[in-house]
Residue frames as qw, qx, qy, qz and C-alpha x, y, z in Angstrom:
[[0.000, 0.886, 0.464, 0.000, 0.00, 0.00, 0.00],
 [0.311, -0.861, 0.051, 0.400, 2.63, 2.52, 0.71],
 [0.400, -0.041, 0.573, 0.714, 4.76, 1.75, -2.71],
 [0.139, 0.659, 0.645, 0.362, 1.12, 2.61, -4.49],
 [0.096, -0.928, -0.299, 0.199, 0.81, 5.47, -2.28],
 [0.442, -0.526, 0.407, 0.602, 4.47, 6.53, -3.17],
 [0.355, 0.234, 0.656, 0.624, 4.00, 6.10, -7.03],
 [0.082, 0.885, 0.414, 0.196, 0.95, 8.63, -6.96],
 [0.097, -0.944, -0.021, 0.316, 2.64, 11.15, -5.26],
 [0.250, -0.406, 0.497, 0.725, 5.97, 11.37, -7.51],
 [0.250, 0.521, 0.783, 0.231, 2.69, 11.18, -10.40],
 [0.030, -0.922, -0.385, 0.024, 1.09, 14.01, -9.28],
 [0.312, -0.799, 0.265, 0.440, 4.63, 15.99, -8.53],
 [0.563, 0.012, 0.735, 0.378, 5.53, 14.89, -11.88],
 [0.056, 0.820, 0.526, 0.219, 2.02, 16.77, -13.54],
 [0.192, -0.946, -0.251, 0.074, 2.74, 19.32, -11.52],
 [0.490, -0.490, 0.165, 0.702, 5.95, 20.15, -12.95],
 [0.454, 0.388, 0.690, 0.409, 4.59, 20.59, -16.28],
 [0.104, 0.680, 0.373, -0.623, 4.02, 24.06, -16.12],
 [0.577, 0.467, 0.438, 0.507, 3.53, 25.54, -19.53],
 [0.446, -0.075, 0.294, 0.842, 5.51, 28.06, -21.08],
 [0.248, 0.871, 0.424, 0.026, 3.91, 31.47, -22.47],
 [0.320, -0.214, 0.185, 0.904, 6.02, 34.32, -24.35],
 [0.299, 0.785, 0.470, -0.271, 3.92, 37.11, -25.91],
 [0.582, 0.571, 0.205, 0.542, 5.43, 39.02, -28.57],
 [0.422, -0.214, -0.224, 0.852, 7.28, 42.04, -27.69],
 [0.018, -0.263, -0.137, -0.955, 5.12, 44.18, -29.65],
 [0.533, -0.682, -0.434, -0.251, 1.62, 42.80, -27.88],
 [0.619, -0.546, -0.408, 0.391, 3.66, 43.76, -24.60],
 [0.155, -0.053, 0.043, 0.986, 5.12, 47.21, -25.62],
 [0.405, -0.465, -0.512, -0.597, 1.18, 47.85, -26.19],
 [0.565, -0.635, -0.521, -0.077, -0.42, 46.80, -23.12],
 [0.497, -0.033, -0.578, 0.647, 2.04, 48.58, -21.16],
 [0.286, -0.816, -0.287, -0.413, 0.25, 50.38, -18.34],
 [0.373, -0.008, -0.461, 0.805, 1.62, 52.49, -15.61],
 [0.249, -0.619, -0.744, 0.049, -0.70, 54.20, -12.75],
 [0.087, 0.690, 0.091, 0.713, 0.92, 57.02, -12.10],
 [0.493, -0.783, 0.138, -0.354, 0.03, 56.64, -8.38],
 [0.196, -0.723, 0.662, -0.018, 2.53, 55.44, -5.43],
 [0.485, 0.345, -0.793, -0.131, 4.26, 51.88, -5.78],
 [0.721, -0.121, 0.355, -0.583, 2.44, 49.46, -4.32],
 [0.070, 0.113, -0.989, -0.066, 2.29, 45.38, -3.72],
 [0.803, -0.174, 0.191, -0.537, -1.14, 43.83, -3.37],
 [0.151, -0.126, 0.980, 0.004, -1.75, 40.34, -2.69],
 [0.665, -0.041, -0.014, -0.745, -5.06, 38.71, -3.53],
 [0.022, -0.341, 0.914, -0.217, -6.12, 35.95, -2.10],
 [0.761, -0.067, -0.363, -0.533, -9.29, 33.84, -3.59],
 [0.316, -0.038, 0.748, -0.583, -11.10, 32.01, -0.43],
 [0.227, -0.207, -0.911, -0.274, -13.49, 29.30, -0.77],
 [0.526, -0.418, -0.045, -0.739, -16.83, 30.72, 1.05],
 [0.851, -0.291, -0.237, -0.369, -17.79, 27.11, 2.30],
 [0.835, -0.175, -0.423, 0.305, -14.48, 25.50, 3.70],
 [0.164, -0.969, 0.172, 0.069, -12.64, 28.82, 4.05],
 [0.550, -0.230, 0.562, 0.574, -9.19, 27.58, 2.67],
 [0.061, 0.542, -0.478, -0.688, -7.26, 29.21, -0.09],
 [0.801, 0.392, 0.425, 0.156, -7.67, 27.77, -3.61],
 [0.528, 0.492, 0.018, 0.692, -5.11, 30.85, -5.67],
 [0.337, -0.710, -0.061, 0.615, -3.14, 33.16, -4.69],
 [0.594, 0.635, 0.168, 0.465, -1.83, 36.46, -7.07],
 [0.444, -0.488, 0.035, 0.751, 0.58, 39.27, -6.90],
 [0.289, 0.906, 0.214, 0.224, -0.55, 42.33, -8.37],
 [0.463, -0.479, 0.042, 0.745, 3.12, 45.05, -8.22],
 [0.236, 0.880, 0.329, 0.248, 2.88, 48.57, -9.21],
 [0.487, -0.606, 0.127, 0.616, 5.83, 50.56, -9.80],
 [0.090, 0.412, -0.421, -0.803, 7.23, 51.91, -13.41],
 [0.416, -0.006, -0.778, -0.471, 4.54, 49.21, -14.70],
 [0.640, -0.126, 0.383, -0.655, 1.56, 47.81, -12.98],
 [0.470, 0.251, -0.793, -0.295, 1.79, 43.80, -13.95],
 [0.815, -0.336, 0.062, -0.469, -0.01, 40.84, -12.54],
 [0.118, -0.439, 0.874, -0.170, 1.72, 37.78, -11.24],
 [0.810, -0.016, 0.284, -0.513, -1.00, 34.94, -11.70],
 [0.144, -0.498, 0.853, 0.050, 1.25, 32.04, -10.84],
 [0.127, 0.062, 0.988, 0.063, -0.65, 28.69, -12.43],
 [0.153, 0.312, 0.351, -0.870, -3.27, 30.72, -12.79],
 [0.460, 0.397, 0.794, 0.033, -6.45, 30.51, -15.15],
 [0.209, 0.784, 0.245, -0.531, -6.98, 33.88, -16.27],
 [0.496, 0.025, 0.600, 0.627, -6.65, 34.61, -19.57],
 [0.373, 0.738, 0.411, -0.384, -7.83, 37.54, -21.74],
 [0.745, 0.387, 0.373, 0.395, -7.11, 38.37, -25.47],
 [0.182, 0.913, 0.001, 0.366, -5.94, 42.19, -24.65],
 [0.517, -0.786, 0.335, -0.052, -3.63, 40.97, -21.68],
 [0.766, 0.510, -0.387, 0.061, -0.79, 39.63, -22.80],
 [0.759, -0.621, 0.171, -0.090, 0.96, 37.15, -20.81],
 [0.630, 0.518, -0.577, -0.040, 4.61, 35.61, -20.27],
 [0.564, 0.005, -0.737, 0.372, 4.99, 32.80, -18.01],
 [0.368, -0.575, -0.714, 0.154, 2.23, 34.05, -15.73],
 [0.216, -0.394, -0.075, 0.890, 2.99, 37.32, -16.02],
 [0.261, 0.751, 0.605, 0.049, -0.18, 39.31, -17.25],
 [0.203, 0.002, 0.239, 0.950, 0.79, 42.77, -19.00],
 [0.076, -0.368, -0.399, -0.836, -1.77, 45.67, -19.26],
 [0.384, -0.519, -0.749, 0.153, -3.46, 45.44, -16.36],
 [0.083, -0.319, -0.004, -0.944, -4.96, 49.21, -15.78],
 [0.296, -0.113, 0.575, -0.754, -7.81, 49.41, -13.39],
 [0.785, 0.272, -0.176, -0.528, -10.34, 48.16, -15.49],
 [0.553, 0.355, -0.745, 0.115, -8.20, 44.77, -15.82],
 [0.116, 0.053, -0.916, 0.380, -8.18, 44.36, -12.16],
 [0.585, 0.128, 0.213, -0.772, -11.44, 45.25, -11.53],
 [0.779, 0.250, -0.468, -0.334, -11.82, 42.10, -14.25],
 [0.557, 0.268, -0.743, 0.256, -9.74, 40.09, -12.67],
 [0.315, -0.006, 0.654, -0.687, -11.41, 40.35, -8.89],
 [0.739, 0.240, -0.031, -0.629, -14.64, 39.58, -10.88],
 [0.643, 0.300, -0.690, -0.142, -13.25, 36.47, -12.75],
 [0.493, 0.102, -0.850, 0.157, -12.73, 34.85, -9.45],
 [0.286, 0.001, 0.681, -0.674, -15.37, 36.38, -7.08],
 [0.456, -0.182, -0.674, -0.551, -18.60, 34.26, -7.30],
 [0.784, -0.424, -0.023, -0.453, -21.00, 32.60, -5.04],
 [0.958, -0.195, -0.159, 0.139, -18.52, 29.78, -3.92],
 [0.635, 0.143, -0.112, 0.751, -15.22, 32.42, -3.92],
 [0.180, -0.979, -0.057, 0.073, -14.63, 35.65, -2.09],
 [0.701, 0.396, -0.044, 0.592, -11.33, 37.75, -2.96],
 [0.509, -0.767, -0.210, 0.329, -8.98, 39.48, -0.27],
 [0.408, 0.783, -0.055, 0.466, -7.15, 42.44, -1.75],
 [0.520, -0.720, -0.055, 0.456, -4.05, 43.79, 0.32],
 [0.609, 0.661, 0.012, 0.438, -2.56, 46.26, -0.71],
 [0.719, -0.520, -0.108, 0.448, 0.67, 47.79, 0.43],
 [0.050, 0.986, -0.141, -0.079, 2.73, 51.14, -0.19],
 [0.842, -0.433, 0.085, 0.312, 5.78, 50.47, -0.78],
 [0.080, -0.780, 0.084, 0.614, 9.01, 52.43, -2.16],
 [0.695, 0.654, -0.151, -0.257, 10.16, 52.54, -5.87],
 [0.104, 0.493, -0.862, -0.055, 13.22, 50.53, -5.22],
 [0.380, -0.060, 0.896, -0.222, 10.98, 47.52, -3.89],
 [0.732, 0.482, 0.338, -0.342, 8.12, 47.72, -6.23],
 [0.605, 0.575, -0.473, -0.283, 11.03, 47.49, -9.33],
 [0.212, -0.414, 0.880, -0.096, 12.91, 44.66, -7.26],
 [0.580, 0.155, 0.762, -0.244, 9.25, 42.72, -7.85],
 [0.743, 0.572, 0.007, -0.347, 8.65, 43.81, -11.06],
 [0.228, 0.618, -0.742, -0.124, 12.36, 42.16, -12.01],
 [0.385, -0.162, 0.852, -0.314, 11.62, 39.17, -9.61],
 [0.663, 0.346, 0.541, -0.386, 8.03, 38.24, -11.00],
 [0.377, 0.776, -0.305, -0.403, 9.84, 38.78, -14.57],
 [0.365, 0.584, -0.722, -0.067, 12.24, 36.60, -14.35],
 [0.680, -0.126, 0.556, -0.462, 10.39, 33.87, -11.91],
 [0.199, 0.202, -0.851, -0.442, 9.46, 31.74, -14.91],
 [0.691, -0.237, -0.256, -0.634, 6.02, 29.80, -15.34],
 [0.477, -0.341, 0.565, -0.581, 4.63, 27.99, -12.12],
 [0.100, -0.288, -0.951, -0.047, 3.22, 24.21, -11.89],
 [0.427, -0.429, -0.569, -0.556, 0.02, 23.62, -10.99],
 [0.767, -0.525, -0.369, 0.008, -0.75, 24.16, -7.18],
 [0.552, -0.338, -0.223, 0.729, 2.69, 25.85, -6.37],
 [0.088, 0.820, 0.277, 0.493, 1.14, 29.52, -6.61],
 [0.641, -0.753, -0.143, -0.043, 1.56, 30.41, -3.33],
 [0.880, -0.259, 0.147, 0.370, 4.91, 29.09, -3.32],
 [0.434, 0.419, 0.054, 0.796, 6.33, 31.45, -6.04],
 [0.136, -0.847, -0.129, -0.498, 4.69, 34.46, -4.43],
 [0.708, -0.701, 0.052, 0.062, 5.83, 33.79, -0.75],
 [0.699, -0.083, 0.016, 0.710, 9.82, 32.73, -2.27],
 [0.289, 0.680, 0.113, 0.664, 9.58, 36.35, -4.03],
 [0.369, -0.831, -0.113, -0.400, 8.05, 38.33, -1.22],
 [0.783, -0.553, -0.025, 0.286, 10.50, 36.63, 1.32],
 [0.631, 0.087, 0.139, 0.759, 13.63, 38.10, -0.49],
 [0.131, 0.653, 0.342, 0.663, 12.19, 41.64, -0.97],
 [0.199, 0.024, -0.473, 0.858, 13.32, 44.51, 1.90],
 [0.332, -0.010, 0.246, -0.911, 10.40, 44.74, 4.37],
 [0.789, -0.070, -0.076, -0.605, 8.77, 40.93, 3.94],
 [0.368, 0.468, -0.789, 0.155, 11.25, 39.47, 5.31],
 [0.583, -0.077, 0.613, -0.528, 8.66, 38.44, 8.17],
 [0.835, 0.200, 0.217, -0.464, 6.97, 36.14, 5.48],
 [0.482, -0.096, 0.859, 0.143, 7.85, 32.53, 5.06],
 [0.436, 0.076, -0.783, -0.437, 7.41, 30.09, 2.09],
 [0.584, 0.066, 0.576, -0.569, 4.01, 28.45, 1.55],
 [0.042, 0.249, 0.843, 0.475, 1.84, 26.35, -0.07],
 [0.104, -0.582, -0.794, 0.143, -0.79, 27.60, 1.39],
 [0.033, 0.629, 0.206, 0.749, -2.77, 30.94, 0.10],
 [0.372, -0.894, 0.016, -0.249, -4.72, 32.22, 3.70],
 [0.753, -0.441, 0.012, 0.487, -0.99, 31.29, 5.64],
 [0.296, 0.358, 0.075, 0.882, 0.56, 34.06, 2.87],
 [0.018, -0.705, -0.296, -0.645, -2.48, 36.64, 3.49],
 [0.525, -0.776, -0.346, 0.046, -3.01, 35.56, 6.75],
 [0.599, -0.488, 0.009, 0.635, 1.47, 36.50, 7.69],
 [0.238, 0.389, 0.314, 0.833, 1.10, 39.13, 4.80],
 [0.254, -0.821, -0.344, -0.378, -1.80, 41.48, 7.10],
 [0.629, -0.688, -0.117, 0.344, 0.44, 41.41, 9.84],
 [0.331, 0.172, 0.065, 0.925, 3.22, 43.98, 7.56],
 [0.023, -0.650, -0.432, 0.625, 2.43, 47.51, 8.79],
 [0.048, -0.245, 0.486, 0.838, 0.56, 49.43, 6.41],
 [0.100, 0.162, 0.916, 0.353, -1.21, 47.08, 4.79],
 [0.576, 0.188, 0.418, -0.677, -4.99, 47.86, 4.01],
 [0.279, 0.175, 0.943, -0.034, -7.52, 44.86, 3.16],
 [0.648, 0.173, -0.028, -0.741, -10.56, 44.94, 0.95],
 [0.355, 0.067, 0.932, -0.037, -12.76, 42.09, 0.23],
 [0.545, 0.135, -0.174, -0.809, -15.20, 40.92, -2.63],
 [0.216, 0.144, 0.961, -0.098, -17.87, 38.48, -3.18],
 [0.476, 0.077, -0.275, -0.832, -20.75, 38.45, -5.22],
 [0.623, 0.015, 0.722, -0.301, -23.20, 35.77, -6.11],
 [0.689, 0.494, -0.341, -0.405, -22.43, 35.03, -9.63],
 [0.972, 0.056, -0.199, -0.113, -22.77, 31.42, -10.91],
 [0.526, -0.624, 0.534, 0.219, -19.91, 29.35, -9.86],
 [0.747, 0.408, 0.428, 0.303, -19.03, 29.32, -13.60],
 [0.192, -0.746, 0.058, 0.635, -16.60, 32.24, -14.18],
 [0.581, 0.212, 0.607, 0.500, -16.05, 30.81, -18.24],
 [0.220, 0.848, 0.461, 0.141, -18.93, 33.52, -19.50],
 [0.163, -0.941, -0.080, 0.284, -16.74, 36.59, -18.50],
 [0.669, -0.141, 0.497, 0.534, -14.18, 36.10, -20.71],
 [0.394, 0.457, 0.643, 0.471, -16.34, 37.54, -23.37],
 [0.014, -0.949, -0.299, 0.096, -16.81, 40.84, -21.64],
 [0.512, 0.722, -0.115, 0.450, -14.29, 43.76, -22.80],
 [0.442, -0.676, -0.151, 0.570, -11.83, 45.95, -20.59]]
């Protein structure tokens, strides 16, 4: 029983190395670039099952001479965001605003933190999350937490696998402020794909 149980897990950790490659063209990414203009800033978000209350994805949103998502194994996908290895490009307000939507529903709720933070740290993540490289399946958490641990001023926060253990030892940086969403659309997020930003 314990060889069988041994053969799935180097299976599954096997699958889950498979992460798949994405390069966008340079010119779809000279396009999408978007910068905010306001201060540099880290958010985390952290999609929460309603019913068990455990994580299910984690993302890194970093805003500094660019404003880029991090969405490490991630599902999103839109045909004006160009992505490279989990790294979403264009992402202007209207984008996240999409992208909170895509994953609040009736069975998900989505913790926004966001954090101030100075212009040397917010380029350190845009280099970091650049050069990270695409994620397995399931180790989201994990890229976000190795990044964030190396980056002056999160040095309190350990590698995880686990999304609320990031958000939960992410709230505890001073600063931070929290929003939450939740709606009560279908637990079928497929249909929103088809709306613009």
């Amino acid at each position: 029983m314990r060889r069988i149980f041994l053969s799935l897990f180097l299976l599954i950790g096997l699958a889950a190395c498979a992460a798949e490659p994405v390069w966008a063209p340079d010119e779809e990414v000279a396009r999408a670039h978007y910068s905010t203009g306001g201060p540099p800033m880290i958010t985390l978000m952290t999609m929460i099952n309603t019913r068990s209350g455990n994580g299910g994805h984690a993302a890194l949103l970093v805003s500094g001479s660019e404003r880029l998502l991090f969405d490490p194994a991630g599902s999103f996908k839109h045909p004006r965001l160009p992505e490279r290895n989990d790294v979403v490009y264009g992402m202007t307000d209207a984008a996240v605003d999409f992208y909170i939507d895509y994953h609040s529903r009736e069975t998900w709720r989505v913790i926004k933190q966001d954090l101030v933070v100075s212009p040397e740290v917010a380029e350190m993540a845009l280099a970091a999350i650049k050069e990270y490289g695409a994620v397995p399946k399931a180790f989201c958490t994990n890229a976000i937490t190795t990044i964030l641990k190396d980056l002056p001023g999160f040095e309190s926060i350990h590698v995880t696998m686990f999304p609320t253990a990031a958000q939960e030892a992410f709230a505890k940086l001073p600063g931070v402020v929290t929003s939450e969403y939740h709606d009560n659309d279908p637990d079928n997020n497929g249909y929103l794909l088809a709306r613009g930003i």
